[in-house]
N, C-alpha and C positions, 0 to 999 in steps of 0.2 A: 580543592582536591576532588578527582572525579571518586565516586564512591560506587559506581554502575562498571559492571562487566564489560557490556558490549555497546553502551552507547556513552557518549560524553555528552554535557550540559555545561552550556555557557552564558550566563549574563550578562546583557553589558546596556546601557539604558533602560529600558523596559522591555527590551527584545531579549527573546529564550532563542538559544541556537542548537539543537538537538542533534549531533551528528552518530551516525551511526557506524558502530567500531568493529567492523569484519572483514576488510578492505581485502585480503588473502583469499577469504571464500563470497567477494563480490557484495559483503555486507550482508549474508543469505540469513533470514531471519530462524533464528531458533525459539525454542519455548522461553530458554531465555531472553533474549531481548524482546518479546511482543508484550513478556511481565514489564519489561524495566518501561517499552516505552508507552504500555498502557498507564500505570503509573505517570510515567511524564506527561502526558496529556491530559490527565486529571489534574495535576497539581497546576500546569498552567491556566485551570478552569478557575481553578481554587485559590490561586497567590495572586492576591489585587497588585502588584507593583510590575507585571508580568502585560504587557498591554498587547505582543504581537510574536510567533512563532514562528521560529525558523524549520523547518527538518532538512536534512542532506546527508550525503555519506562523503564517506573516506575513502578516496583511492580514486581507481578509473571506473567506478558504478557507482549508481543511486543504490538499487537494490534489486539481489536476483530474486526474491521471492523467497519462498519456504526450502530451507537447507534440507535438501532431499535425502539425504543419508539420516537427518532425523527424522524424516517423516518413512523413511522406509524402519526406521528399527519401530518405530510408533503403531507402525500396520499392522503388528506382531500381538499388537495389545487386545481387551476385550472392547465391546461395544459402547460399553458406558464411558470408556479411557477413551477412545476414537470422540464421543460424543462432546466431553468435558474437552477435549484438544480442539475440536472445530469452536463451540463457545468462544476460547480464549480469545481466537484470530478474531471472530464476530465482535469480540467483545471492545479487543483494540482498532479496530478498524470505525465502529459507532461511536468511539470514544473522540477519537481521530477527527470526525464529524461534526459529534454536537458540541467540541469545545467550544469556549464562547468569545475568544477571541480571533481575531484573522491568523490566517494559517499561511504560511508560505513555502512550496516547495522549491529547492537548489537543486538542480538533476543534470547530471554526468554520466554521460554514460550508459549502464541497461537497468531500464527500469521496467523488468516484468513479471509477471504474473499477480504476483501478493506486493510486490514491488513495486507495482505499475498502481494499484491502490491506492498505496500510501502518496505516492505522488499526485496521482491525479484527484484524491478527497481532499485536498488540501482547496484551500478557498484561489489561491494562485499558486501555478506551479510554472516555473520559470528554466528554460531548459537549454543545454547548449547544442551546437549545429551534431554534436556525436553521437548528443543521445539518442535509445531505440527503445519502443513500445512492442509491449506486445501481452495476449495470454496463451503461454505454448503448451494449456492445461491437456487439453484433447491428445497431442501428441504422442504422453508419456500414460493413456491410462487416466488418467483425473481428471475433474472439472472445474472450472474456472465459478465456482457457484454464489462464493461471499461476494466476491468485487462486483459479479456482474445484478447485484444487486443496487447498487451505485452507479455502472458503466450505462444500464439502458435512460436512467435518468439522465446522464451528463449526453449522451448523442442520440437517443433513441433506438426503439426499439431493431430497425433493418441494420445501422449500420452496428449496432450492438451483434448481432448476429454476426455478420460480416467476421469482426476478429474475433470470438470467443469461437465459431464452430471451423474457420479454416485455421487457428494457432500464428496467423502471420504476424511477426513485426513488422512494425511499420518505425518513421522517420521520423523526425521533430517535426520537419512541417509539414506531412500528414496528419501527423498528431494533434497540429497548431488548427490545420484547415478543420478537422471533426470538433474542436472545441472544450481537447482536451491538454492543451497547453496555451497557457496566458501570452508567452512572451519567448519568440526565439533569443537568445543568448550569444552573442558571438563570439563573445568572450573564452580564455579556455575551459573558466569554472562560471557558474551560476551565482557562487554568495556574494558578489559584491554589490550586483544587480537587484538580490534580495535583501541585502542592507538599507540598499536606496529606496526600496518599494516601503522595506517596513517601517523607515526613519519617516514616509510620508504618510503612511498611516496614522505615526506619532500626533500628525499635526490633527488628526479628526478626535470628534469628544470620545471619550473610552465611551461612557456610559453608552451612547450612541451605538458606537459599533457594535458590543455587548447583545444591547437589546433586536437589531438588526439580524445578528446571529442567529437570535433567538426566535424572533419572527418564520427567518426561514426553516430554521427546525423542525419548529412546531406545523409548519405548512406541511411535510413530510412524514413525521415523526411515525404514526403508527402503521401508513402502509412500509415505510423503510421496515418497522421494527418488526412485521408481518412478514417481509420479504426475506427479513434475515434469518428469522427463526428455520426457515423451511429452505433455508440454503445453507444452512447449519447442519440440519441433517441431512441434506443430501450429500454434502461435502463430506461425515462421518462415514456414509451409507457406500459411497463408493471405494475408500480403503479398503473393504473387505474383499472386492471382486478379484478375481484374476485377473484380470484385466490392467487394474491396477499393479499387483504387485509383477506383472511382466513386463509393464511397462515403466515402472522405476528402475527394476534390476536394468534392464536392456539401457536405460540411460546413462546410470551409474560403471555399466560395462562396458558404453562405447559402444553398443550394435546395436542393429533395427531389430522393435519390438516383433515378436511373432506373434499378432493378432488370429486370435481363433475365428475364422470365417462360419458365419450363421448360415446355415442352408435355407 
């Protein structure tokens, strides 16, 4: 019996299959689901019979990112409330990371901004010809600041640039070509292809992969944990502007934002 709101957990060998349960609002991450699935990613650190993880969503999306109707009532809050809210994302996203076993992402579909994260931190992320990338932060007012703490690592620094300050999505095999997806998918869905990868992981020593994990971690660990801190607060720091909040209404409203032009 699932005992989680918005995400369900499934067993079956030693593979965890985490799917995420908003399929209506594109699987858009709320305060609650980043609890249920920071939780799930520790427990798969911490349950030895647990050897390879799945993440994916429900419906025709991976994940649209931060459900913006929570993040605009959130903007309304004080500074320290802003501060504690970007943590939590920091916090499931590093968690996401250092787990210690291999990670596998199932992607259908759009997977951007905070969405495009989860997908692409994952150790492989396996994706179908539909799926689309992107971080549309810039667009609405906000910054793309947690992920691209991870993004300049996975392609570097120029083409990191590239999509965090134009907002464009891009394709699967664009995606595929920068080196941020393992495996096009031609399939209609991703998890069957992600069964196959994680049943052949099965066959490698746990311990092995484990310490592996672990190795590359630690090769990162404290500039990652440096970069997050300070993308923490910037991602607080810009709720407050106008900027922001005309830029959420205007999206939420269906019209182009009216940016105040700097003389």
């Amino acid at each position: 019996m699932n005992m989680h709101e918005t995400i369900s957990i499934r067993d079956h060998l030693s593979i965890r299959t985490i799917t995420l349960l908003r399929p209506e609002k594109r699987n858009a991450l709320t305060r609650k689901m980043i609890e249920e699935l920071t939780h799930a990613f520790v427990d798969c650190g911490t349950n030895n019979s647990i050897q390879v993880m799945i993440l994916t969503g429900s419906g025709n999306a991976f994940c649209s990112g931060l459900d913006l109707a929570d993040l605009q009532k959130m903007a309304l809050q004080d500074e320290s409330a802003q501060r504690a809210d970007s943590d939590r994302i920091a916090t499931m996203m590093r968690t996401l990371y250092a787990c210690p076993v291999p990670t596998i992402a199932a992607v259908q579909g759009a997977a951007v901004a905070g969405g495009m994260g989860l997908a692409t931190i994952c150790d492989f992320t396996l994706a179908t010809a539909d799926a689309q990338f992107g971080y549309p932060e810039v667009r609405i007012g906000f910054i793309p600041a947690l992920v691209s703490a991870f993004l300049t690592r996975q392609v570097g620094d120029k083409q990191a640039r590239d999509l965090l300050l134009t907002g464009r999505l891009i394709d699967v095999y664009e995606a595929h070509r920068l080196g941020l997806v393992t495996r096009v998918v031609e399939e209609p869905t991703a998890i069957e292809a992600a069964y196959d990868l994680a049943e052949s992981l099965l066959k490698n020593s746990p311990a092995s992969l484990r310490a592996t994990k672990g190795l590359l971690r630690r090769q990162s660990a404290d500039a990652l944990d440096r970069d997050l801190a300070a993308a923490a607060e910037a991602n607080a720091a810009i709720r407050k502007t106008s900027e922001f909040v005309e830029g959420l209404s205007a999206f939420l409203e269906k019209r182009k934002p009216a940016w105040v032009k700097k003389p």
